[in-house]
C-alpha positions as CSV (number, residue, x, y, z in Angstrom):
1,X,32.3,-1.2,11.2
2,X,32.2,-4.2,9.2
3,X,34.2,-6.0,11.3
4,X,32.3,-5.3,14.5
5,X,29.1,-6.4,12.6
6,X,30.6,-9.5,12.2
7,X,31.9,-10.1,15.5
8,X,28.2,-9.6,17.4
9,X,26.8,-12.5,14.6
10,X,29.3,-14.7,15.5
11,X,28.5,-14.2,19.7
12,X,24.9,-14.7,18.9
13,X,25.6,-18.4,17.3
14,X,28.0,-18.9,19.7
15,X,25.6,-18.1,22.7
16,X,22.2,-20.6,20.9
17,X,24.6,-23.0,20.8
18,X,25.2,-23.7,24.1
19,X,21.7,-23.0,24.9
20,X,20.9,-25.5,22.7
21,X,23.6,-27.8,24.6
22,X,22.4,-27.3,28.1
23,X,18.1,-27.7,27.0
24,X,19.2,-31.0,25.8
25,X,21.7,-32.0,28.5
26,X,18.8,-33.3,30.5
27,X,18.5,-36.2,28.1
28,X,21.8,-38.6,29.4
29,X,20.2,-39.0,32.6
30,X,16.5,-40.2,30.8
31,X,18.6,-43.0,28.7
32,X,17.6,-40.9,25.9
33,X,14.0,-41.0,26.9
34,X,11.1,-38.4,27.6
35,X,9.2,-37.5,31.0
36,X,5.8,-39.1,30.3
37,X,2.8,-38.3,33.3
38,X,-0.3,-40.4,33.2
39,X,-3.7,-38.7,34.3
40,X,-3.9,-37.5,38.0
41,X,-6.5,-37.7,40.4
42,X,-9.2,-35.6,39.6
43,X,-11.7,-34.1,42.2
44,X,-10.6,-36.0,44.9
45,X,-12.9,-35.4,48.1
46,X,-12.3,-37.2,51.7
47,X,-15.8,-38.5,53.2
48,X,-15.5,-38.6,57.0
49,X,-16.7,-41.8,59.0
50,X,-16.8,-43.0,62.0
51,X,-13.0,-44.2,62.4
52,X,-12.8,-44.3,58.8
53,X,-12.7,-42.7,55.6
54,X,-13.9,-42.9,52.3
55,X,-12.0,-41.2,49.6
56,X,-12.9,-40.6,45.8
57,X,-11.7,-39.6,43.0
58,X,-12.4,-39.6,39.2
59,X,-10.6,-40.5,36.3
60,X,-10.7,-38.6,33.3
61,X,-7.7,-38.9,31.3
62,X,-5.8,-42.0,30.3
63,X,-6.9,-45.4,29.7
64,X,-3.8,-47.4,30.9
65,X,-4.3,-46.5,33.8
66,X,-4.0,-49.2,36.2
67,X,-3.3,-48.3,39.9
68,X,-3.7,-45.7,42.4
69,X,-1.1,-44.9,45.3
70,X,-2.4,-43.5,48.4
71,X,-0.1,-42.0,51.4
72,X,-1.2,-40.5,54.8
73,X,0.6,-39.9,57.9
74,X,3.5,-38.1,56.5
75,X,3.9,-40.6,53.6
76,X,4.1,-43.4,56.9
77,X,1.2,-45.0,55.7
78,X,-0.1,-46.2,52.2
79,X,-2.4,-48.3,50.1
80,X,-1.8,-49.5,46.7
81,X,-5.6,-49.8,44.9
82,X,-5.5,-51.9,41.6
83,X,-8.1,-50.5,39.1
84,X,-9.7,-51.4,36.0
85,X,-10.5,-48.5,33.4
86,X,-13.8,-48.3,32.0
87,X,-15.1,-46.2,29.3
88,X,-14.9,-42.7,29.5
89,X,-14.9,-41.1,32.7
90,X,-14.7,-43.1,36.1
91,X,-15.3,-42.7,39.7
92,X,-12.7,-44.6,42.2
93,X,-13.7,-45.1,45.9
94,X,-11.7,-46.7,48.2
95,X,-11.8,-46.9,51.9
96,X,-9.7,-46.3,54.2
97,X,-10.3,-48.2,58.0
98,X,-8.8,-47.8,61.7
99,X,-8.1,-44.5,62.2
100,X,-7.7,-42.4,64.8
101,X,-10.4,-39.4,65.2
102,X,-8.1,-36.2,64.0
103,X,-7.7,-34.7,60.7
104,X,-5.8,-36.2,57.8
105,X,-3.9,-35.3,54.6
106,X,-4.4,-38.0,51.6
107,X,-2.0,-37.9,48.6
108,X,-3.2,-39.9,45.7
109,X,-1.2,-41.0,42.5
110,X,-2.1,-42.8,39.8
111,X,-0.2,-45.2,37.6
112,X,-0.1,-46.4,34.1
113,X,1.0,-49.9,32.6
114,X,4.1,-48.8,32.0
115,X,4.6,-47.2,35.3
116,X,4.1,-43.7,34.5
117,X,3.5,-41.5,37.5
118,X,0.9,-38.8,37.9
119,X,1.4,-35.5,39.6
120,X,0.0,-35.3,43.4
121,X,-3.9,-34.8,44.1
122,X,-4.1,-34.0,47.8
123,X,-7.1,-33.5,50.0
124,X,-7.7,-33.3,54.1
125,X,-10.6,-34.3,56.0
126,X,-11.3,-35.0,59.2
127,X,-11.7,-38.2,60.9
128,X,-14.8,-38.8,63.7
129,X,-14.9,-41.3,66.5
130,X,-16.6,-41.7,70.2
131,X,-15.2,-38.2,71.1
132,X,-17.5,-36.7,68.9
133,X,-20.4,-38.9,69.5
134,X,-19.6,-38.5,73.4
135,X,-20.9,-34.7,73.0
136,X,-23.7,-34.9,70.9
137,X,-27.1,-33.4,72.1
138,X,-30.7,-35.3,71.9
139,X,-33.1,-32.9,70.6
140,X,-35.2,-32.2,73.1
141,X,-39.2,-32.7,73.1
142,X,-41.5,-29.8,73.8
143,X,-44.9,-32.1,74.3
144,X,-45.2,-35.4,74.0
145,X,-49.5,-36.0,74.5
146,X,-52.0,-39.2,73.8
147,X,-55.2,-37.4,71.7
148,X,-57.3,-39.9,71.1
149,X,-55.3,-43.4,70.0
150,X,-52.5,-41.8,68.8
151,X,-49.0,-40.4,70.3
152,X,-48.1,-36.4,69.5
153,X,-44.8,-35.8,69.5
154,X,-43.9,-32.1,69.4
155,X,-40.0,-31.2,68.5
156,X,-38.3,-28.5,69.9
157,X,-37.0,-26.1,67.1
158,X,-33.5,-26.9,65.6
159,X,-30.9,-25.5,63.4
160,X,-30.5,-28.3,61.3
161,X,-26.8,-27.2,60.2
162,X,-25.6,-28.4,63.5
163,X,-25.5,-31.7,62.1
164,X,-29.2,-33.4,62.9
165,X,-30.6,-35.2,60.3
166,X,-33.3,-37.5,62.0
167,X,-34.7,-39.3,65.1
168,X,-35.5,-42.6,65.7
169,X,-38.4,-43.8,68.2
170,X,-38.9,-47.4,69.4
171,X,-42.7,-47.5,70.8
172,X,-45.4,-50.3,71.6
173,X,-48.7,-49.9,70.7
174,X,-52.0,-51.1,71.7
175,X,-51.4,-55.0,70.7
176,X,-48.2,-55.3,72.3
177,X,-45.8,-55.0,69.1
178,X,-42.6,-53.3,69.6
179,X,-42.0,-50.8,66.7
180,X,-39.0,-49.1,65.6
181,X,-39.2,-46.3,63.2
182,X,-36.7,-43.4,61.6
183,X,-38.2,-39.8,61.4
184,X,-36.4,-37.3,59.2
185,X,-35.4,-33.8,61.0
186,X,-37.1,-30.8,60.1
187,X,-35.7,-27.3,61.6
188,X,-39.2,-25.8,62.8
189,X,-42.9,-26.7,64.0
190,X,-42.4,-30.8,63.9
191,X,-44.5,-33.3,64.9
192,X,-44.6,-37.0,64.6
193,X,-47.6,-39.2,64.9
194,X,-47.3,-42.8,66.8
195,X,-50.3,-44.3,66.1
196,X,-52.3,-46.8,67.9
197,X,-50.5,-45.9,70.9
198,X,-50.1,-47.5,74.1
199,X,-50.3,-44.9,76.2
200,X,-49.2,-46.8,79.7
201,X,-45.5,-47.5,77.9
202,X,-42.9,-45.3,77.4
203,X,-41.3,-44.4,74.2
204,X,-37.2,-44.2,74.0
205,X,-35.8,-42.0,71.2
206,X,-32.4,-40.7,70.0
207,X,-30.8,-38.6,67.5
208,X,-29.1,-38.9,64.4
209,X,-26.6,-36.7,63.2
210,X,-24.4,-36.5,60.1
211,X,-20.6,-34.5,61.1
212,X,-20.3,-33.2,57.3
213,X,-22.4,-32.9,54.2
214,X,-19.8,-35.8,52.8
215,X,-20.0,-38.3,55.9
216,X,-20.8,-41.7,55.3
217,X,-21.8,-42.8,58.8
218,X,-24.6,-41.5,61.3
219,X,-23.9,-41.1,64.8
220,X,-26.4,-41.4,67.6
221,X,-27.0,-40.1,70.7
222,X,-28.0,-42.2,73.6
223,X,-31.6,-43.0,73.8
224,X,-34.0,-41.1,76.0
225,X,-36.6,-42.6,78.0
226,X,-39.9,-40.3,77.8
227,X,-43.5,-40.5,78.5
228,X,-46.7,-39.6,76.8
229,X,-48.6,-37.5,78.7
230,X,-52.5,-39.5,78.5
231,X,-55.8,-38.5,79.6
232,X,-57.1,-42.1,80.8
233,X,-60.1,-41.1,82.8
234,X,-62.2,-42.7,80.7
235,X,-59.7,-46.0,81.4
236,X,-60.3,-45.7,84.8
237,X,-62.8,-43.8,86.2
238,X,-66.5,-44.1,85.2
239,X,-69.2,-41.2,85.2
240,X,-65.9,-38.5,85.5
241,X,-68.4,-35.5,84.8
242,X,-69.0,-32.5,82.6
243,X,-71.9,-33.8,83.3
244,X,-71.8,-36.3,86.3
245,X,-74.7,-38.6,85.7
246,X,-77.5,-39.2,88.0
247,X,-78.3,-42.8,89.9
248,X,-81.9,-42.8,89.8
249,X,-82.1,-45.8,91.0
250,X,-81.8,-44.0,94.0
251,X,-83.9,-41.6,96.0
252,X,-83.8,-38.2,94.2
253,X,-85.5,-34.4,93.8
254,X,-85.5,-32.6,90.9
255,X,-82.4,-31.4,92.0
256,X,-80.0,-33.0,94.2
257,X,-79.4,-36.8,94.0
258,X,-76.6,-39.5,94.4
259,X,-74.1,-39.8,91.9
260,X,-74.2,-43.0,89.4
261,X,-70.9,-45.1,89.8
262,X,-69.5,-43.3,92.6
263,X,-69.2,-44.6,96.4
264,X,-69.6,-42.4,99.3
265,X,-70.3,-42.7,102.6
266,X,-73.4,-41.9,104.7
267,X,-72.1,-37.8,105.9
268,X,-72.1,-37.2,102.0
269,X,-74.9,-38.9,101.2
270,X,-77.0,-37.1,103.9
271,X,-77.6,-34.2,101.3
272,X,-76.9,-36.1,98.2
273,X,-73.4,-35.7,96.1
274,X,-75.3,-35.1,92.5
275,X,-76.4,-31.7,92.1
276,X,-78.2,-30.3,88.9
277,X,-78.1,-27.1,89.4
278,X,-78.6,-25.1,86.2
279,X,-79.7,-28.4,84.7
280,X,-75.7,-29.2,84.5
281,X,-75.2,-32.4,86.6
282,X,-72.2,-31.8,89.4
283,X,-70.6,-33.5,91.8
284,X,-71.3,-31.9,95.6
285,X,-70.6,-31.4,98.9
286,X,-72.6,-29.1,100.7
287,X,-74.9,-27.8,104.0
288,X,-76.9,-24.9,104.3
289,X,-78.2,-24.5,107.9
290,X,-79.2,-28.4,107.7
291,X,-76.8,-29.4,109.7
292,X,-73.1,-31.1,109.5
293,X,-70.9,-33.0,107.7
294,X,-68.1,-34.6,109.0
295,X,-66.0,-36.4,107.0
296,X,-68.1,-37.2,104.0
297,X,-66.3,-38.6,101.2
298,X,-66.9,-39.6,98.0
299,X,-64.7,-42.3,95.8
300,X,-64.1,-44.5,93.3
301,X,-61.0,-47.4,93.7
302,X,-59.2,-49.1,90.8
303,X,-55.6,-50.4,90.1
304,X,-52.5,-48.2,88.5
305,X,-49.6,-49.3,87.1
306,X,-46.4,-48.4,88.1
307,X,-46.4,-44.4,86.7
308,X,-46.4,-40.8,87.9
309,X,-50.0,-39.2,88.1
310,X,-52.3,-36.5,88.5
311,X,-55.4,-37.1,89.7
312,X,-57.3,-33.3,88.7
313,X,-61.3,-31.6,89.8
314,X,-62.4,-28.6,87.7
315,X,-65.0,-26.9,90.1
316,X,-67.5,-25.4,88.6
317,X,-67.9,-23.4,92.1
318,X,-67.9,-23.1,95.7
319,X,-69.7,-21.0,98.4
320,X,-68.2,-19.2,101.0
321,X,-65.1,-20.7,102.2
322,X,-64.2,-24.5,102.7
323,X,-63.9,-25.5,106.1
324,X,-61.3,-28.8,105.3
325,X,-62.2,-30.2,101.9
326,X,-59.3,-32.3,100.1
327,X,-59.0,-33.8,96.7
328,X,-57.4,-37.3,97.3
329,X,-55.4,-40.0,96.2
330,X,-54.9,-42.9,98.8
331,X,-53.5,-46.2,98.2
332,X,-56.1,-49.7,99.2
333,X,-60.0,-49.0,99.2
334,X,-60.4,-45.8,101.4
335,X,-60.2,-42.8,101.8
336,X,-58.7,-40.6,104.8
337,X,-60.1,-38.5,107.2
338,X,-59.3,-35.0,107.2
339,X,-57.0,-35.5,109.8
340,X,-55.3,-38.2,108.5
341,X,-54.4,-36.2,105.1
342,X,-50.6,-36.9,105.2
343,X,-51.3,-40.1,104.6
344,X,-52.7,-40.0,101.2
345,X,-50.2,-40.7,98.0
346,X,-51.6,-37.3,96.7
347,X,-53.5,-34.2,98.3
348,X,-54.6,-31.2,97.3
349,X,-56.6,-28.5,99.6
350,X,-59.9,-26.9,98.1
351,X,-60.8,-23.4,99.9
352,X,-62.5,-20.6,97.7
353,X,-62.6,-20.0,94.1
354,X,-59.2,-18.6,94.1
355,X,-58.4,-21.6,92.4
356,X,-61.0,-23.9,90.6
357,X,-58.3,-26.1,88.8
358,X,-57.3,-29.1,91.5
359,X,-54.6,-31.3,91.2
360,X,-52.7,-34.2,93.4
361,X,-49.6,-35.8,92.0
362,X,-48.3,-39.2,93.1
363,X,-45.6,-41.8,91.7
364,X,-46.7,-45.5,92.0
365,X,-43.7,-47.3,92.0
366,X,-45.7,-50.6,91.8
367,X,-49.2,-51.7,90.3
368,X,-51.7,-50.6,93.2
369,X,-55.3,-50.3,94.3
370,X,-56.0,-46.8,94.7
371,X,-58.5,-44.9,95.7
372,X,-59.6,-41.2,94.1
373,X,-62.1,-38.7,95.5
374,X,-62.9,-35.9,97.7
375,X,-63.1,-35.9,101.8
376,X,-64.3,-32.9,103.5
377,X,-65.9,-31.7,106.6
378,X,-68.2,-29.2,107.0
379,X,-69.4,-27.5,110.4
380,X,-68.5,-24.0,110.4
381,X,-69.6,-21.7,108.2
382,X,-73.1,-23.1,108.0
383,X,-73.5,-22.5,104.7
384,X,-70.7,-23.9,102.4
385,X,-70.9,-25.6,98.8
386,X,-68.4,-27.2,96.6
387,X,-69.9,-28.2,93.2
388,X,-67.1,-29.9,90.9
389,X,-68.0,-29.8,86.5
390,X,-65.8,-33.1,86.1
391,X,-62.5,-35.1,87.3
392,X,-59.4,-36.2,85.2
393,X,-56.4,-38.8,85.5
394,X,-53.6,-38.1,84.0
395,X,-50.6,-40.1,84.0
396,X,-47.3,-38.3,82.9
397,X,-45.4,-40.9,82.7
């Protein structure tokens, strides 16, 4: 028993050492030296750009530090950073230009003075370019209205995770001066001001986006082109109504008269075109067993711009039904006849109170003398009455 006992001691120092031999075999291929690693790269995150990257890093550990490796493309490409260690902790960026717009894998090492390696850091992160921007949608505009001297801009909702992050909108306003301004994106219920707006110019607009949370570069949609829907009666056309304004320089009643600042011709001034019926001053044509009217008009003339219009009556009221009365738009200073209608830039038909809210569009695709009013002839019924609260011109854009 003895013997045996003896026997497993010697096995067991036999056995540790040649453990002992192979842990340290290791050590004739080091030039009886030790594996050292410097500090990695800690937190390394890729920043996306357009065609570019930005990569960075920090450094914790290790004050010899002294360069960085960097390999992408399957270790096909690299860059060798130098750096200089502060104190404590630093934050390396670097750059990386002329990529192509695909995803990439970036393997960093670091280096000490005495050439020490660290382990791998490895991140990916995707590289943007004109494909993207080549897709991106403008936000679109739900209003866009002059009140008063200013530009309202209303923005169509968003989900402002898809990457929009602002808008910017080059304008003129009332001096002349070009202005170019950047508007930060909100998701819901925005609206931008332009003041001192110039209402007969256009705005252009586009939209910023940001691909990632990390990008360093904005990309842009083309711009748009869009106009500011203005009210510029006042502008344009003088005693517009609600209420039209009596001439009293002219023979009047207590209740019909000739309209101040308004032309007409002698068939619509037979009966007068002012009408304060109510004690509300209207504009009016109109017979009542007196007789006829045959092609009475009434007008103002003026010179547009080059724009798309509306030139708009809210009547107050008509009786019976309108033999041939038009609201009109005609380029020079006149106005058509009836039967010359499809000749005007913009026409609209006025027949019953089915429909009180009148409107002619027309495009000008020049500055032009127009002329804006009403034409109408009345024979049959004998009793027939249009009585209009005021007129509007609108130009869209």
């Amino acid at each position: 028993m003895q013997s045996l006992y003896k026997y497993a001691c010697l096995v067991c120092v036999l056995l540790l050492a040649l453990a002992c031999r192979k842990q340290d075999d290791y050590k004739k291929y080091l030039g009886n030296g030790e594996i050292r690693y410097t500090g990695k790269a800690d937190s390394l995150q890729v920043h996306p750009g357009r065609n570019r990257v930005q990569l960075s890093w920090l450094l914790i550990a290790d004050p010899k530090i002294n360069r960085s490796l960097i390999y992408w493309n399957n270790h096909r490409d690299s860059l060798n950073l130098p750096i200089k260690r502060g104190e404590g902790v630093d934050t390396i960026r670097c750059f990386i230009e002329n990529l192509e717009e695909r995803a990439y894998t970036f393997e960093v090492f670091n280096y000490d003075v005495d050439n020490n390696i660290s382990v791998k850091t490895e991140a990916t992160g995707f590289v943007y370019g004109s494909l993207y921007e080549d897709a991106l949608l403008t936000r679109a505009i739900a209003g866009a209205e002059l009140k008063g001297t200013q530009a309202e801009i209303s923005w169509a909702d968003i989900d402002t995770t898809g990457g929009i992050v602002g808008m910017q909108i080059r304008y003129t306003t009332s001096d002349g001066k070009l202005h170019d301004t950047i508007i930060k994106a909100q998701g819901t219920g925005q609206v931008t001001i332009l003041p001192d707006y110039n209402a007969m110019q256009p705005f252009e607009y586009r939209t910023r986006y940001l691909p990632d949370t990390l990008a360093i570069d904005t990309f842009f949609t083309s711009y748009d082109k869009k106009y500011v829907r203005a009210d510029i009666t006042e502008k344009y056309i003088r005693n517009a109504g609600n209420p039209f304004i009596r001439d009293d320089n002219q023979s009047h009643g207590d209740r019909f008269g000739q309209l101040k600042d308004w032309q007409f011709n002698s068939e619509a001034g037979k009966n007068g075109t002012y009408d304060n019926i109510g004690g509300q001053g209207r504009l009016t044509l109109w017979i009542w067993d007196n007789g006829t009217i045959t092609n009475g008009k009434i007008y103002q003339t003026f010179t547009l711009p080059a724009g798309e219009y509306k030139f708009e009556a809210d009547v107050s009221n008509i009786d019976g039904t309108l033999e041939n009365t038009w609201l009109l738009v005609a380029a020079g200073d006149q106005l058509p006849d009836v039967e010359s209608v499809s000749t005007a830039l913009g026409a609209a038909r006025i027949v019953n109170n089915s429909n009180k809210q009148i409107s002619a569009a027309f495009t000008l695709s020049a500055e032009t003398k127009i002329t804006v009013g009403f034409t109408g002839t009345f024979t049959n019924p004998a009793e027939q009455t249009i009585r209009v609260n005021k007129v509007s011109l609108i130009k869209d854009r």
